[in-house]
N, C-alpha and C positions, 0 to 999 in steps of 0.2 A: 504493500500500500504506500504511497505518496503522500505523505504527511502534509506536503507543499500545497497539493492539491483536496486538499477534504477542508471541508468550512470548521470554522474552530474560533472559539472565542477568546481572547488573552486572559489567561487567570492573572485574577485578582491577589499577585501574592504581597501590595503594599497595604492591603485593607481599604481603599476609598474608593473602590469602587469607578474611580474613576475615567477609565475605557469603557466602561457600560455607560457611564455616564453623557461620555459624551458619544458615542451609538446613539440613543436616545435623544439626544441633542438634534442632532443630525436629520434622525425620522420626523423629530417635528416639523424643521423646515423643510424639510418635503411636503410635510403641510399647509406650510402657512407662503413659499415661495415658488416661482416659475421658471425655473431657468433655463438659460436657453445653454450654457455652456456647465457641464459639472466635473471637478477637477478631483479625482479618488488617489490615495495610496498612501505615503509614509511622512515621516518629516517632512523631507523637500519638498512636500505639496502641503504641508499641514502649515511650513514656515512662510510661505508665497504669499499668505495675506498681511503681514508683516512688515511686507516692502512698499516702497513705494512707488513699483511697478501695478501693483493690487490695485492700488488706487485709479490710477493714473489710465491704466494701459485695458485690466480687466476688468474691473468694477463697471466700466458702462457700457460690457459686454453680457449685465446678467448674471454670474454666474454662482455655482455654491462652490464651497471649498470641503470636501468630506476625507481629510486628512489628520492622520493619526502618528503621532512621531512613535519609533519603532515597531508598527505594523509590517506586519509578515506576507505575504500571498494570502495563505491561507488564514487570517484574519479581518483581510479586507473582503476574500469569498462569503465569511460568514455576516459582515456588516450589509453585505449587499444582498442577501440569499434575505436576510431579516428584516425590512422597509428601508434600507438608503437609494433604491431604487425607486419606492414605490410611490405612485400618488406624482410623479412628474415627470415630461418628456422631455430631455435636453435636446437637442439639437447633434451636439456633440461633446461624448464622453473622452476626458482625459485620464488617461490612468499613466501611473509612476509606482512600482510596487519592485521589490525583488531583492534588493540588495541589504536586508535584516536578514535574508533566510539563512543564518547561520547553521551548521550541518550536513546541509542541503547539496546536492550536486547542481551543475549547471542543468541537466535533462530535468531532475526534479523543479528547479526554479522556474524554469520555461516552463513546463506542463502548467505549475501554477499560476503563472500568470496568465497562458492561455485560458485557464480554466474559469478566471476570472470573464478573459475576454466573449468567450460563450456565454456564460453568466449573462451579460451584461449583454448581449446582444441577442439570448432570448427574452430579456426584461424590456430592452430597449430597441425594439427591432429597426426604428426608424431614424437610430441617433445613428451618424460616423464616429470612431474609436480611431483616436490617437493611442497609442502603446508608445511611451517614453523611452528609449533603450537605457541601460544601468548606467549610471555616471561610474566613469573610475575613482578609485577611493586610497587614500593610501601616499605619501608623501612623496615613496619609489615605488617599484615594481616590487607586487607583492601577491602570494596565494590568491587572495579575494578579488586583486585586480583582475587578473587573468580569470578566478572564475567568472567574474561581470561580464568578459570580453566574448567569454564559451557565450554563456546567456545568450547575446547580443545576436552572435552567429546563429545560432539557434531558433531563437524568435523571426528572426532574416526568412527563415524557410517556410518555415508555420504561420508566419501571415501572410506571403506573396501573394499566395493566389485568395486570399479573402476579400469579399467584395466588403467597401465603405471601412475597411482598417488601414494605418499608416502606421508601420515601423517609425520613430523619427528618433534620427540621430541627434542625443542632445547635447554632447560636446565634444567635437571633432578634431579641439584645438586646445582641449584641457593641459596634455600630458605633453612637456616640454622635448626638445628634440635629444635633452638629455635623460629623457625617461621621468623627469620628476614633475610633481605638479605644486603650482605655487599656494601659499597659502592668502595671496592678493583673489585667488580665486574660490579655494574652501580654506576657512578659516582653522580647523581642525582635521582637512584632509580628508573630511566626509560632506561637512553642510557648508552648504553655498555663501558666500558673504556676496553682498549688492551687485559687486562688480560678476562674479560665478551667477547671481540670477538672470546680471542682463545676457550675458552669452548664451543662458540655456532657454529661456522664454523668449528675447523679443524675435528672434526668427518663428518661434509657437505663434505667437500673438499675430504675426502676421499669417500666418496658416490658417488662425481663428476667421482672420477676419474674408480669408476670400472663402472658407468653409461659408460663411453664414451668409456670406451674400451668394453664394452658388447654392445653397439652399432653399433661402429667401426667394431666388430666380426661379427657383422651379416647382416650390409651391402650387402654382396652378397647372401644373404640366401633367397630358395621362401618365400612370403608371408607369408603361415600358419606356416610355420617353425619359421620364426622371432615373428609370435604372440607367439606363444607358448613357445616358450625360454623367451621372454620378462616379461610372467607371473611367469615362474620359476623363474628368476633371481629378481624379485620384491619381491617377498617372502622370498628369500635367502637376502637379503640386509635390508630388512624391520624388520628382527627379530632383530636385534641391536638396531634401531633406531627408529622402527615405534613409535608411540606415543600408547601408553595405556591407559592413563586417567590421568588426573588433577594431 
């Protein structure tokens, strides 16, 4: 069994409860919000409302931020299997998830993240799904980098041929030509500092914004007309960004 891959809720071993807490948080505004853009997975996506990128770039894009610092795959499976989907129809789902799975092989990580991405695409059949690739982590070249980079290749295969998914490469230019990566960029070698957010979102941001206007555009279009644009335009967006390998 793939541990990576089975829904599973974070025990509570500080006592407050607080990862159920905010799950619940989460469900509410599914209740009470519309968004047109929702952004899932671990710190780096839990830390992005923070910046002043959130504001500025995303915030009048709509969107929720349902980010958990060190969530697993298969924790973000179970938030989303139990109402973080439910009650709203994004547009387009962001997911960032994979690099807490401590233990975990690179095959295991991939499967669960795919698993998520099913998930979320029988929940959400009408959104496109950005899939984040693993940021490298790590000062030099180290075990966990290299597993990221497996992941990366990985993931590369298993979404190719998915319709309305995008591999996107999220930093191309992290890891210096001496192997190292700076801390102007992650401040601790894992989490982004301002200057590691704008490298890894505002190329995202713009992917947002011709997503929602190519969406927007097609709104009234029959069915097979919207499948079919929807594929061109994925291919056209994807050669920038898509991810190619480690």
């Amino acid at each position: 069994m793939n541990e990576a891959a089975v829904p599973c809720p974070v025990e509570d071993v500080h006592g407050d409860n607080r990862w159920m807490n905010l799950h619940q948080r989460f469900v509410l505004e599914t209740k009470e919000r519309e968004p047109e853009i929702l952004f899932v997975g671990d710190s780096l996506i839990s830390h992005l409302i923070y910046t002043d990128m959130w504001e500025t770039m995303f915030a009048p894009l709509h969107p929720l931020n349902f980010g958990i610092g060190g969530d697993q795959t298969q924790h973000v499976l179970w938030r989303l299997a139990n109402g973080e989907l439910d009650n709203i129809k994004p547009k387009v789902v962001v997911l960032l998830v994979g690099t807490n799975n401590h233990g975990h092989t690179p095959d295991m990580i991939a499967d669960g993240i795919m698993a998520v991405v099913h998930l979320i695409r029988e929940k959400q059949p009408q959104a496109h799904i950005i899939v984040m690739s693993l940021l490298p982590r790590g000062h030099l070249v180290n075990p966990l980098r290299q597993r990221n980079a497996q992941v990366n290749e990985l993931l590369a295969h298993k979404t190719a041929l998915m319709t309305r998914v995008q591999l996107v490469n999220t930093a191309p230019d992290f890891v210096l030509p001496d192997g190292s990566i700076s801390h102007l960029d992650m401040y601790d070698y894992l989490h982004l500092t301002p200057n590691g957010y704008r490298k890894v979102f505002e190329p995202l941001h713009d992917l947002l914004i011709q997503l929602l206007a190519e969406t927007n555009g097609t709104q009234q279009q029959p069915a097979d007309e919207q499948q079919a644009g929807s594929s061109n335009n994925n291919n056209s967006n994807a050669q920038s960004l898509l991810h190619k390998g480690p």
